[in-house]
N, C-alpha and C positions, 0 to 999 in steps of 0.2 A: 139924199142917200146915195151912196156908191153903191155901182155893183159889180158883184163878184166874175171877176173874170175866166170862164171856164170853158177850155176847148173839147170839144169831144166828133167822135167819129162818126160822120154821116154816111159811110158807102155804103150803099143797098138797101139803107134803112129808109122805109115809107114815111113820106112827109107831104101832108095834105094842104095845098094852097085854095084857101077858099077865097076865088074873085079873079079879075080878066084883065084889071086894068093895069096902067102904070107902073102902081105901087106893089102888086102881085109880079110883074113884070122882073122888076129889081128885086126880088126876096127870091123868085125864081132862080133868075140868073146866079145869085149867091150859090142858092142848093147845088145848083148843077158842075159850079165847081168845086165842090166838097163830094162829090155820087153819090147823092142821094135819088132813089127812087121816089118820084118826084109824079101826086095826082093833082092838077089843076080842077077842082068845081065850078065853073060856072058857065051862065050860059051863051056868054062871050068873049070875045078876047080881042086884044087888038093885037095889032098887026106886028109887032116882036114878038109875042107871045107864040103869034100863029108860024110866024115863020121857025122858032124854035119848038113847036111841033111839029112842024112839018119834017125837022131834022132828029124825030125821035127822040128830043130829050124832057118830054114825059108822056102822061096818058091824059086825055082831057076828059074829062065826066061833063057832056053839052047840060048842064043841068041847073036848080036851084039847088041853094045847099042844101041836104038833113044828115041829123046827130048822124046815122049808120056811114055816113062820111068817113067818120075819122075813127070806124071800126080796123084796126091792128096799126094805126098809124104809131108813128114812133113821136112824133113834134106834129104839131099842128100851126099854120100862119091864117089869120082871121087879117084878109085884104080886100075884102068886098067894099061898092060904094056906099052902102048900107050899114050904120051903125049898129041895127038889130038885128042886123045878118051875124055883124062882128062880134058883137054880145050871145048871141045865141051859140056861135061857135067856139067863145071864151068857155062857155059857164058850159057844154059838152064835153070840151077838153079837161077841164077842174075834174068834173064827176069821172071821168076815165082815167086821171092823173097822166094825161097826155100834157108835154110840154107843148106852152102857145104863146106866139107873138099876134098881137092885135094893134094893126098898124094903126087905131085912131085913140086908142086909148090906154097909155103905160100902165096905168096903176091893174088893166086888166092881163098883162104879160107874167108870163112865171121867165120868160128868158127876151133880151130887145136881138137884134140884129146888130152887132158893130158895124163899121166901116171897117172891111179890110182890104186890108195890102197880102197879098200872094206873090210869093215867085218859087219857083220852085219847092223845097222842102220848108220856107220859112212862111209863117201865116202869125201877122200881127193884127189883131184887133183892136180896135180904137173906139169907146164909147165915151159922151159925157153924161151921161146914166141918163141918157132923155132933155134932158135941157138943153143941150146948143145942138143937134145933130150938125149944122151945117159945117162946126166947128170941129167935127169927128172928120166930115170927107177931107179938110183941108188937112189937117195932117194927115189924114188917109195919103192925100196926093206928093207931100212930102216925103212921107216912107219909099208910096214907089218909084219917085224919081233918085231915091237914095239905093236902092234894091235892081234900079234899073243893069245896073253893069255887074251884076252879080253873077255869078257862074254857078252853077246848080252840081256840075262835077266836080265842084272844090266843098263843099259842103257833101256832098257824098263822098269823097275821097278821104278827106278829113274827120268823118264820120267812121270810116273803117278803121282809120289810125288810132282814134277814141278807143274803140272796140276791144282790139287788140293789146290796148295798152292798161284797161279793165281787167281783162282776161289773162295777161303776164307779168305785170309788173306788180308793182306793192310799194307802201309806204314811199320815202323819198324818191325813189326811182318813178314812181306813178305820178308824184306830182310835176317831177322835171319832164316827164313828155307829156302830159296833159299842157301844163306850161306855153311851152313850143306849139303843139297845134293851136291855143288858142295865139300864140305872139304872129304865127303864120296868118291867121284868119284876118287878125290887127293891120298886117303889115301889107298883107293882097288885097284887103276890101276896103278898111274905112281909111 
């Protein structure tokens, strides 16, 4: 089964990481580049983790998980080393129609974690709907050595030009500068 590819906005919005390790670690780091206000539960962490607390990028609950967790959360991630941790914080998030990634069990996710690529305004995600992840990061790493020489002010530049060209043009005249910005974007990037 595919799935459906959906981006959506995480600034500010509460997103409860239940677990300390590793794999909490890397779901972490994800949120934090998207701004998500970001609770870690558990009642360890290791040592990225801590260090990324230590730099305020989120709140740590020293604790075991319970359901009142993931009260006003907006996503829920179940990455505890615990199966029944992870199951328990699945089947809380169901009942609260809280979106949840359960890192040890897909069929238990209402949304997985792509691999993505970031650089500035562009955010590519890459899943094989659970089957090969290894085969998400590789292309993951190919997008960003293709995005590496990208320029962020040509993409906002060329973004304003869009804007404008929305805004006063029409019919054939809209398509011949729409055209150009994208023959521009063709001819400086790829």
């Amino acid at each position: 089964m595919a799935l459906f590819p959906m981006f959506i906005d995480l600034e500010a919005k509460k997103c409860v990481v239940v677990g300390g390790g590793k794999v909490a670690a890397r779901k972490v780091e994800t949120l934090i580049a998207f701004g998500a206000e970001i609770i870690v539960v558990s009642p360890f962490l290791t040592d990225r983790l801590r260090e990324l607390k230590e730099n305020g990028a989120f709140t740590h609950h020293e604790k075991a998980y319970a359901a009142d967790d993931l009260e006003g959360a907006f996503l829920a991630v179940a990455a505890a080393s615990d199966r029944e941790v992870n199951s328990r914080v699945a089947e809380d998030a169901a009942n609260r129609h809280i979106f949840v990634n359960v890192a040890d069990d897909l069929k238990k996710c209402t949304f997985v974690f792509p691999a993505v690529a970031k650089k500035d305004g562009i955010v590519i995600g890459i899943t094989t709907s659970g089957i090969l992840p290894h085969l998400s990061k590789m292309i993951r790493e190919k997008i960003e050595n293709m995005l590496a020489g990208f320029d962020g002010t040509l993409l906002e530049s060329l973004g304003k030009q869009r804007r404008k060209a929305l805004a006063e043009t029409y019919g054939k005249e809209r398509e011949t500068h729409l055209r150009s910005i994208y023959e521009k974007i063709d001819k400086d990037w790829f």
